[in-house]
N, C-alpha and C positions, 0 to 999 in steps of 0.2 A: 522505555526510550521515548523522551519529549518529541521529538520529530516523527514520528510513527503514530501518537497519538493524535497530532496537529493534522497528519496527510487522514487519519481518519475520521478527523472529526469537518477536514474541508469537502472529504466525498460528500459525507451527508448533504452538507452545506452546497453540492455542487448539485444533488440528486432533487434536491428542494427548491430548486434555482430553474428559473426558465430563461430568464434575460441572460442573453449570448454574450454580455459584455462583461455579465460578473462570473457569468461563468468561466470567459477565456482568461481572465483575473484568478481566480480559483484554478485555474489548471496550471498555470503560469507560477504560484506559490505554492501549490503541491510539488512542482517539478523542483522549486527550489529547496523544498522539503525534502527530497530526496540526493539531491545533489549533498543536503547539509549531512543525510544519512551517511551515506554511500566515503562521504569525505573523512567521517569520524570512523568509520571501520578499517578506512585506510591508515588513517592516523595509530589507531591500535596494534596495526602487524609489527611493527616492530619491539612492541610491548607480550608478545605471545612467548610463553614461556615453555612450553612445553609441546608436545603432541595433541598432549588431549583438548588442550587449551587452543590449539593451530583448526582439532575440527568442530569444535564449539561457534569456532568463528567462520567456519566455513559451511556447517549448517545454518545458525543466523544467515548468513549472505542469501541462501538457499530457501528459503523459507520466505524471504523482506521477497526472491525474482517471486514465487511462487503467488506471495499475495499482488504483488505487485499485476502480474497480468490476470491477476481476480478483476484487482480495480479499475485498468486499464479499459476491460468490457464495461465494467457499468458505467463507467465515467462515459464511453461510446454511446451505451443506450441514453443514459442522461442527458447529452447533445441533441440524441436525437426526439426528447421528449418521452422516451419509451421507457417511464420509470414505473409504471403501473400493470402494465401487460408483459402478461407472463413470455417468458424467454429465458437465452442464457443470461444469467445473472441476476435474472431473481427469484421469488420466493417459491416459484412456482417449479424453478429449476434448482435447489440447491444442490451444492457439494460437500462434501464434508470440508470442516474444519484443516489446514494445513499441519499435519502429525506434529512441527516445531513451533507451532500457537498453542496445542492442546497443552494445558495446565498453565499457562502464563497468564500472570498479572494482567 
């Protein structure tokens, strides 16, 4: 999904950022990044053909909230400069992988 890798590649880009003005730029086109998500999965329901296919999609959904409040934190500590010091959300804390990322593309 183009939109999943744009919202992850603007974290980086927001985590390597100090100046507050591209950062609130950067957060402002991640949210549009996800609105663009969030709209295309919408679009999709009526295209669901089956069962299995109805919770395909509903674990996608499940997996985009799960990372979603991954990134939510760091994008927090990244505001607050706290991209190097151990805490939640970084390397010092991790978590495992989200079970609906493990093996994907």
């Amino acid at each position: 999904m183009k939109g999943y890798g744009d919202i992850t590649k603007k974290t980086y880009q927001h985590v390597l950022n100090t100046d507050d003005t591209a950062m609130a730029n950067i957060e402002k086109a991640i949210s549009e990044d996800r609105e663009r998500i969030d709209k295309a999965l919408k679009d999709y329901e009526p295209l669901v053909s089956d069962d299995k296919d109805k919770k395909m999609l509903a674990d996608d959904r499940a997996v985009l909230i799960e990372v979603a409040t991954v990134r939510d934190k760091v994008l927090a500590l990244s505001r607050l400069n706290k991209t190097g010091r151990p805490g939640p959300g970084t390397s010092k804390s991790r978590q495992p992988l989200p079970a609906g990322l493990r093996g994907r593309p």
